[in-house]
C-alpha positions as CSV (number, residue, x, y, z in Angstrom):
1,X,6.4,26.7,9.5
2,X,9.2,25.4,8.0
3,X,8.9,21.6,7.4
4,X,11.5,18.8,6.2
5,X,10.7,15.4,4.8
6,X,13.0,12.7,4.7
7,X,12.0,9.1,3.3
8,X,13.8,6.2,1.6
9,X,13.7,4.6,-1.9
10,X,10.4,4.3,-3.0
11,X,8.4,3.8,-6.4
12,X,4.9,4.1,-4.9
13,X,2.5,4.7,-2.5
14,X,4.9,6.6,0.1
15,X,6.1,9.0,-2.7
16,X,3.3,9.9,-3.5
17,X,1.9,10.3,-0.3
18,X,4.6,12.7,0.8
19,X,3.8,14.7,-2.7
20,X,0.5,15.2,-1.5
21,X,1.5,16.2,1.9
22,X,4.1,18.5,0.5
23,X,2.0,20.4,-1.8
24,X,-1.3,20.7,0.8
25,X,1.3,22.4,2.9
26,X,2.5,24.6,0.2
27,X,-0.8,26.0,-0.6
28,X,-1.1,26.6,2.8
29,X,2.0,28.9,2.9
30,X,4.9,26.7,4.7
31,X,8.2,25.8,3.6
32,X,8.7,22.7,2.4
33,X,12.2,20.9,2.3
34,X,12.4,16.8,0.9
35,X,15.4,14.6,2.0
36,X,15.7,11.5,-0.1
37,X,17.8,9.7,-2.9
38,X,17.8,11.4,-5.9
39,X,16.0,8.7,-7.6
40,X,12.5,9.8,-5.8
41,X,13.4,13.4,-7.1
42,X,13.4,12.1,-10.5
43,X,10.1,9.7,-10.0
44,X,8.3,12.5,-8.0
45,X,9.8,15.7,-9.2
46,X,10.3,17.1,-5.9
47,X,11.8,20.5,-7.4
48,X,9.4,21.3,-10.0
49,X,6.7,21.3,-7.6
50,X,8.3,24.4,-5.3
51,X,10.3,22.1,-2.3
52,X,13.7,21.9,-1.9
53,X,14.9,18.8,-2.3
54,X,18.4,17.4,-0.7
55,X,19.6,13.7,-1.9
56,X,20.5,11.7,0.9
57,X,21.5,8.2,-0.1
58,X,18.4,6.6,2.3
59,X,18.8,2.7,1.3
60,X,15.9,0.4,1.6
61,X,18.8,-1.7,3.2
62,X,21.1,-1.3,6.0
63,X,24.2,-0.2,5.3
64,X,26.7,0.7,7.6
65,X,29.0,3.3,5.9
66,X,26.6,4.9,4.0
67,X,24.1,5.0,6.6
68,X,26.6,6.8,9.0
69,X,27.4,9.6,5.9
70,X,23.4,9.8,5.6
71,X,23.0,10.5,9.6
72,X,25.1,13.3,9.4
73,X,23.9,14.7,5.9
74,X,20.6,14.6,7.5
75,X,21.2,16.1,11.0
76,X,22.8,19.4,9.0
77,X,19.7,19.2,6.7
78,X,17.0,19.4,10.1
79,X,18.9,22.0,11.9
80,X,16.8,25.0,10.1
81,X,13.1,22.7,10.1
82,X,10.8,24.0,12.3
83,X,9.3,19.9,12.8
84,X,10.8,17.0,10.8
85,X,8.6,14.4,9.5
86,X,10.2,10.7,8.2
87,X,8.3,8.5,6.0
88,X,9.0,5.0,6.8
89,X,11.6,2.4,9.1
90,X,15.0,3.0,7.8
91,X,14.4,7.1,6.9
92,X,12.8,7.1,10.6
93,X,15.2,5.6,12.6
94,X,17.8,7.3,10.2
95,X,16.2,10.9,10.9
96,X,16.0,9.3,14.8
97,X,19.4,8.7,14.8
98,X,20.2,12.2,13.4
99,X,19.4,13.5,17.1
100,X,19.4,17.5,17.3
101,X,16.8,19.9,18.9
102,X,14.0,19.6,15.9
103,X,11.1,17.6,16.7
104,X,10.9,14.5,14.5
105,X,7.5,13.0,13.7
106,X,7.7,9.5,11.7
107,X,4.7,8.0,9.6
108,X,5.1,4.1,9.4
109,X,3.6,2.6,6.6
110,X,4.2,-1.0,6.8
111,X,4.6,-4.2,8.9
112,X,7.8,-5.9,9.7
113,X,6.9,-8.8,7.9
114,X,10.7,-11.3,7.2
115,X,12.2,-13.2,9.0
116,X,15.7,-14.3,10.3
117,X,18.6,-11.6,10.1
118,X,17.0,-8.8,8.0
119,X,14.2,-9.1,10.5
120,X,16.3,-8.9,13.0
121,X,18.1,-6.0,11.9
122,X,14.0,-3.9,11.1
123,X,13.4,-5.0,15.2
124,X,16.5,-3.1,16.2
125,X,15.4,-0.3,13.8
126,X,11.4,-0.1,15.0
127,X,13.1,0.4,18.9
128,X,15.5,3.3,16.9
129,X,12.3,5.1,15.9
130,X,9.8,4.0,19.3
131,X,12.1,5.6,21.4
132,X,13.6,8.7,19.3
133,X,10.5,10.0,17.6
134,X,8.4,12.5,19.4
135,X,5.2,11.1,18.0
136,X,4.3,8.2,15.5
137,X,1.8,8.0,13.2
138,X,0.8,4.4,12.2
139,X,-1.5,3.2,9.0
140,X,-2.7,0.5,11.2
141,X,-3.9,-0.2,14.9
142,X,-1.6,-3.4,15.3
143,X,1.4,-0.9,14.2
144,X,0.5,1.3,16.8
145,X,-0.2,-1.4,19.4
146,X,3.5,-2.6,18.5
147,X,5.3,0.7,18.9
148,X,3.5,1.5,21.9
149,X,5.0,-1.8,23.3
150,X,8.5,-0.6,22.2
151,X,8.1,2.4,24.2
152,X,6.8,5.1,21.7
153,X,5.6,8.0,23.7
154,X,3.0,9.2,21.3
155,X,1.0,6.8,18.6
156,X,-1.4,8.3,16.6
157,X,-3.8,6.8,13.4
158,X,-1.8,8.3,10.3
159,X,-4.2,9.7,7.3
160,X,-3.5,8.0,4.0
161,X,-5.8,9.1,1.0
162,X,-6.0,7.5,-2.6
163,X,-6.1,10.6,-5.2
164,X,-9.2,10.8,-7.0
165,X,-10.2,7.9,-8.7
166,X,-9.9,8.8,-13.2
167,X,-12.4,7.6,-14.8
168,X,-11.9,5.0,-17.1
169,X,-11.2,5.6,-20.8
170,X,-12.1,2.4,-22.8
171,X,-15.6,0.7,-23.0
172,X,-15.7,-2.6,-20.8
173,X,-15.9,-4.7,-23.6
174,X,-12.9,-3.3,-25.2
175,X,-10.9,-3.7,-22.6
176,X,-12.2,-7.7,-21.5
177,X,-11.1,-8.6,-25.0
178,X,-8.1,-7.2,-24.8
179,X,-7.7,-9.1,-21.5
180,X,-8.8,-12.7,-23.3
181,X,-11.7,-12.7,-20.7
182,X,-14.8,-11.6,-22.7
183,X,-17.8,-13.8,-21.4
184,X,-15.9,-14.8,-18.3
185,X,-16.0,-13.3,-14.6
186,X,-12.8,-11.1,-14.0
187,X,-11.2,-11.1,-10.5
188,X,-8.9,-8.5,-10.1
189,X,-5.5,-8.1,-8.0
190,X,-3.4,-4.8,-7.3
191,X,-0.3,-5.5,-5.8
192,X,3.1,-5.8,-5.7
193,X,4.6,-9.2,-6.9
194,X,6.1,-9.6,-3.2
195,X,5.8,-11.6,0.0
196,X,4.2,-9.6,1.4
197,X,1.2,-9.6,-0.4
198,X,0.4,-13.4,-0.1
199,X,0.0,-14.3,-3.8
200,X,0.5,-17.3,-2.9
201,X,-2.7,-17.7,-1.8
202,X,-4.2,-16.4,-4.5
203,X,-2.9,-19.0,-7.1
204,X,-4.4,-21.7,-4.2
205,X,-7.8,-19.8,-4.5
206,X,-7.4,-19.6,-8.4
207,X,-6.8,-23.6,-8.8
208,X,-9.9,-24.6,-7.3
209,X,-12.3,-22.0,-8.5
210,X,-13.6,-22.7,-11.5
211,X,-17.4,-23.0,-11.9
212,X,-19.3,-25.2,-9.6
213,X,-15.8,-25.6,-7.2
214,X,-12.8,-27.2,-7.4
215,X,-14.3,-30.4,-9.2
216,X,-14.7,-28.6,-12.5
217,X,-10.9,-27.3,-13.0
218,X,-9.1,-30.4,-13.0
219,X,-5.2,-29.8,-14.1
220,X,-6.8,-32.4,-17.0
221,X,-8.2,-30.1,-19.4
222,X,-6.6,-28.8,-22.5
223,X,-4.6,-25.8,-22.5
224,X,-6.6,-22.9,-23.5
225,X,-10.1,-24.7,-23.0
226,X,-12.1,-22.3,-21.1
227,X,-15.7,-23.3,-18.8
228,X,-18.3,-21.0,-19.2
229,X,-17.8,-18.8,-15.8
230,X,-14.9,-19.9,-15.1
231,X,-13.3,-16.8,-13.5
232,X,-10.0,-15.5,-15.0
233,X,-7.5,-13.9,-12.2
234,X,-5.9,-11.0,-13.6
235,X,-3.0,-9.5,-11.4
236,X,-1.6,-5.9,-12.0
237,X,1.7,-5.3,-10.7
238,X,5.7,-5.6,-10.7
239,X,8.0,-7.3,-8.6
240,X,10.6,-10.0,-7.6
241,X,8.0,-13.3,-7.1
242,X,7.2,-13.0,-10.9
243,X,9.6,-15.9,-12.2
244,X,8.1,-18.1,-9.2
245,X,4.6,-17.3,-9.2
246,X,4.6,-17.4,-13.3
247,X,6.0,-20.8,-13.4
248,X,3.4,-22.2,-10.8
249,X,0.7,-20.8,-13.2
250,X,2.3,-21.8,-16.0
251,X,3.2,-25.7,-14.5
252,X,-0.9,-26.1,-13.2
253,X,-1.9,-24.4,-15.9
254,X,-3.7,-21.8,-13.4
255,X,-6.5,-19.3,-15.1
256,X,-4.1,-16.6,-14.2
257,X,-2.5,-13.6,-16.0
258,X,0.2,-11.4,-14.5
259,X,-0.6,-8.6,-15.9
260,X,2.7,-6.2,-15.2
261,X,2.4,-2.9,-14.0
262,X,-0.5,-1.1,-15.6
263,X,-1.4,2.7,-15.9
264,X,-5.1,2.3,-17.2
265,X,-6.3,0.8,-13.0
266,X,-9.1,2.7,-13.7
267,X,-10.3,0.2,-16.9
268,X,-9.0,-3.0,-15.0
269,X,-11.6,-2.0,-12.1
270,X,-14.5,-1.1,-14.7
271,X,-14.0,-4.5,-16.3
272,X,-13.9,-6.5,-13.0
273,X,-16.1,-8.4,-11.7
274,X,-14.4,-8.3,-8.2
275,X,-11.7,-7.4,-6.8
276,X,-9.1,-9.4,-3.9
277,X,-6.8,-8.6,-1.5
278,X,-4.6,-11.6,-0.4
279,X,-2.6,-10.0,1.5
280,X,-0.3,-11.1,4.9
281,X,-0.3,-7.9,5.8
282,X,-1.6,-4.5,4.1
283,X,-1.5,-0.4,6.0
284,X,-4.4,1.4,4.2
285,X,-3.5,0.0,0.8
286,X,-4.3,3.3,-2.3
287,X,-5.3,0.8,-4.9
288,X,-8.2,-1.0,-2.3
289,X,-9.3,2.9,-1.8
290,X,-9.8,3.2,-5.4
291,X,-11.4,-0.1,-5.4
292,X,-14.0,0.6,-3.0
293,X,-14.4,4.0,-4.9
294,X,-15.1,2.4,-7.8
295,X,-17.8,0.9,-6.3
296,X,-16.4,-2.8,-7.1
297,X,-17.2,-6.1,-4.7
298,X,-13.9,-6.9,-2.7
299,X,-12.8,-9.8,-0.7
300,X,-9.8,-9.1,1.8
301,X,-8.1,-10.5,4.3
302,X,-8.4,-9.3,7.9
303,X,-4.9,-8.0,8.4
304,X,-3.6,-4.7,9.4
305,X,-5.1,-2.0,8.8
306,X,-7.5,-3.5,6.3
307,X,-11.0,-3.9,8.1
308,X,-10.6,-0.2,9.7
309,X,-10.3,0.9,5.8
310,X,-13.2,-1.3,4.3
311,X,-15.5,-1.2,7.3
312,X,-18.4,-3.6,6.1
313,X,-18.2,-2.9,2.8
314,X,-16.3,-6.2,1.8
315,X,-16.3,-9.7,2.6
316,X,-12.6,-10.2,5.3
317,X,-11.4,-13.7,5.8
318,X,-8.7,-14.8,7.5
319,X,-5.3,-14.3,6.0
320,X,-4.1,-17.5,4.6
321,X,-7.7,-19.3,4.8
322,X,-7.6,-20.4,0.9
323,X,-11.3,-22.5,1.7
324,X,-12.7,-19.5,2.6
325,X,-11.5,-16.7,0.6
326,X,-12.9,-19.4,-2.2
327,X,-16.2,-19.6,-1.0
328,X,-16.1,-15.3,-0.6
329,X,-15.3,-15.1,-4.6
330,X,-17.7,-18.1,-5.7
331,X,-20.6,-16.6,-3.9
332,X,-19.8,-13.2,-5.6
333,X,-19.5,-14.3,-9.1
334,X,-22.6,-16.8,-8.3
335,X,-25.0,-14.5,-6.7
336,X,-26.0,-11.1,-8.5
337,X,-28.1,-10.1,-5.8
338,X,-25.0,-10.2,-3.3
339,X,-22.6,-9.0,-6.0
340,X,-24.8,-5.8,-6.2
341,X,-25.3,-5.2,-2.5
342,X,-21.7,-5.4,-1.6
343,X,-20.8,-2.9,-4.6
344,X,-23.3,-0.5,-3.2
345,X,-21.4,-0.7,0.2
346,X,-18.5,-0.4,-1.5
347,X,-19.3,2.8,-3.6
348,X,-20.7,4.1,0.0
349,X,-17.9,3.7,1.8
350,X,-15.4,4.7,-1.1
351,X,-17.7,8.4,-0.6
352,X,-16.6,8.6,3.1
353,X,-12.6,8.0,2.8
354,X,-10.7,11.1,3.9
355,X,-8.7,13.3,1.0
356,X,-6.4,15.6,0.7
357,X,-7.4,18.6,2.4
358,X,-7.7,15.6,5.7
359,X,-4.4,14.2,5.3
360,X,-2.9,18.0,5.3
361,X,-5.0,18.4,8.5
362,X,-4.0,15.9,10.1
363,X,-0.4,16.1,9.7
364,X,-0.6,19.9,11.2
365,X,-2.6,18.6,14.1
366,X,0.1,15.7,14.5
367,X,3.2,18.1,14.4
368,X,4.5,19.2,17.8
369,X,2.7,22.7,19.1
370,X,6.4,23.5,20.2
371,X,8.2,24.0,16.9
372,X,11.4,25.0,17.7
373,X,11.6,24.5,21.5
374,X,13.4,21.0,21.1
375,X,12.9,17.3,22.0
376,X,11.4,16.3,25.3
C-alpha cells in the first residue's frame, strides 16, 4: 500500500506520532511518502528514516496565497497514494480541500479552543475536514461527538502511544538539589506554556498551597523563606505565556519554577512527588502516558480525552475548579497511604496503554478497504 502523510508545523507530539506511524508501516512493507514544511523534515528526519518526504508550506495559520499554492502541491503529491492520511485541522482540511480520487483519512489531535476571528476561521476549517474526509479519527470522544455533528460520515477513537518511558539517569537526590527542592514535596507540570493548557490555574492552586492550606503562604514572608512541606511547583515546558505567567510568579512571589523545556522528563518524574494536569482541554496528552507509566500520583482535570486515558488511576476535577484541584494535591502530599495507592493505579494502568505495534494496527484497520477505487 502506498501511503502519504501530510501534517502542518509541529515541534511535538504530532511529529512524532506520525514518525512512529511511518516507520510501523515500513517494517511492515508499505510505501511511505510525508508531506509537510521542511522544518518537520529537519526536527523529524523524515528522509533518513526510508519515506519520501515532499515540503509543502502547511502553516499553523491561514493563509490565503500560500494555502492555495499548498492545495495544489498537495493534490499532485496524493494522486499516486493508495489512502492519504492528514495529521491535524489546517493539513486536514488542506488535504480535504486537495479533492481527487484518493481516500483521505484525517487524525485530529486537538480542541478548537480561541475565540473571536481565528476561531472563527478553525469552525469553517473543522466543517472543511467533517464533510471531505472519508473517515476521522479523534483523540477524544467530545471531538468525535463534534465532528459527527458537523456531518462527518465516519468517526472513529484514534490510537496515540507515548514511546517507552527511559529510565531515569540521575539519583533523586541529585536531581531535587539541583531543582532547590530537596526536603520539600515536588509537583510536577508537563506542558506547553500556552492557553490551552490552563496554567493559570495552576499558579491559583500554587498560591494557596502551602502546608496546612492557604493560611500558611501568605504573600508576607521573606523571599526565599521556605515551610517545611511546602510544595514547590516545577513546570517543564516552552511557550508564549512565559513573560506573563513568570511575572505573576515573580509579583506573588509564587513557589513556582518554570523550568524551560527539559530532555531528562524521565528524572523530573522520579523526583516528583506528583504530578498535574491543569489543562482546558488535553487529546491523549504523551507526557501524562509517561506519567502514569512512571507509576507517579496525578491530578487532572476532566477534559477531553483525559479520563478515557487515566481511567481511575488519578484524581479528575473539574477544569478550572482551583478549590478542588487544591484539596486533590494537599491530600496527596498529606497522606502516604493515598499517595501510594494512587501510584499503584497509576503504574497499573501505565502497563495497559496501547504501543506501537497498536497504533500501526489501528491505522490499517482505519484506512479505507477500497484503496484506489475513489471517494464515496
Amino acid at each position: 500500500m502506498r501511503v502519504a502523510f501530510v501534517l502542518g508545523t509541529t515541534s511535538g507530539g504530532t511529529g512524532r506520532h506520525v514518525m512512529m506511524l511511518a516507520e510501523g508501516l515500513l517494517r511492515r512493507g508499505h510505501q511511505v511518502l510525508v508531506v509537510g514544511p521542511r522544518s518537520v523534515e529537519e526536527q523529524f528526519g523524515f528522509r533518513a528514516a526510508g519515506m519520501v518526504f515532499v515540503p509543502v508550506p502547511v502553516s499553523d495559520r491561514p493563509h490565503p496565497v500560500n494555502d492555495v499554492r499548498a492545495v495544489a502541491r498537495i493534490r499532485r503529491c496524493l494522486e499516486e497514494a493508495d489512502v492519504a492520511h492528514a495529521h491535524g485541522l489546517r493539513a486536514g482540511a488542506l488535504a480535504a480541500l486537495a479533492g481527487g480520487r484518493t481516500p483521505l483519512v484525517v487524525t485530529l489531535h486537538n480542541a478548537l479552543t480561541a475565540g473571536g476571528l481565528v476561531g472563527a476561521v478553525y469552525a469553517v476549517l473543522e466543517r472543511v475536514v467533517a464533510r471531505g474526509a472519508d473517515r476521522v479519527l479523534v483523540v477524544s470522544p467530545d471531538l468525535g461527538d463534534r465532528m459527527r455533528v458537523l456531518g462527518a460520515r465516519d468517526v472513529r477513537a484514534a490510537v496515540v502511544p507515548a514511546p517507552p518511558l527511559r529510565a531515569a539517569t540521575r539519583p533523586v537526590p541529585e536531581v531535587l538539589e539541583e531543582l532547590g527542592a530537596a526536603g520539600r514535596p515536588v509537583v510536577l507540570t508537563i506542558a506547553r506554556l500556552a492557553q490551552q493548557k490552563g496554567l493559570d490555574t495552576l499558579l491559583d492552586v500554587a498560591a494557596g498551597c502551602g502546608p496546612g492550606g492557604a493560611d500558611d503562604t501568605g504573600g508576607g514572608a521573606p523571599r526565599g523563606s521556605v515551610s517545611i512541606g511546602e510544595p514547590l511547583f516545577l513546570v517543564a515546558g516552552e511557550g508564549p505565556l512565559r513573560g506573563a505567567l513568570q511575572a505573576r510568579i515573580d509579583a506573588e512571589r509564587l513557589p513556582v519554577r518554570l523550568l524551560g523545556n527539559r530532555d531528562d522528563i524521565p528524572d523530573l518524574l522520579a523526583a516528583a512527588t506528583l504530578v498535574v494536569w491543569p489543562s482546558r482541554w488535553e487529546g491523549q496528552p504523551l507526557s501524562l502516558s509517561e506519567a502514569l507509566m512512571a507509576g507517579k500520583p496525578v491530578v487532572a482535570t476532566s477534559v477531553g480525552g483525559i479520563p478515557e486515558l487515566m481511567g481511575d488511576a488519578g484524581v479528575l476535577v473539574p477544569y478550572g475548579d482551583v478549590e478542588a484541584m487544591r484539596a486533590a494535591v494537599r491530600e496527596l502530599i498529606d497522606d502516604p497511604v493515598e499517595r501510594r495507592r494512587r501510584a499503584q493505579a497509576a503504574a497499573r494502568r501505565g502497563a495497559e496503554l496501547p504501543d506501537a505495534a497498536d497504533a500501526v494496527e489501528a491505522v490499517l484497520a482505519a484506512y479505507p478497504a477500497s484503496t484506489g477505487g475513489g471517494k464515496k
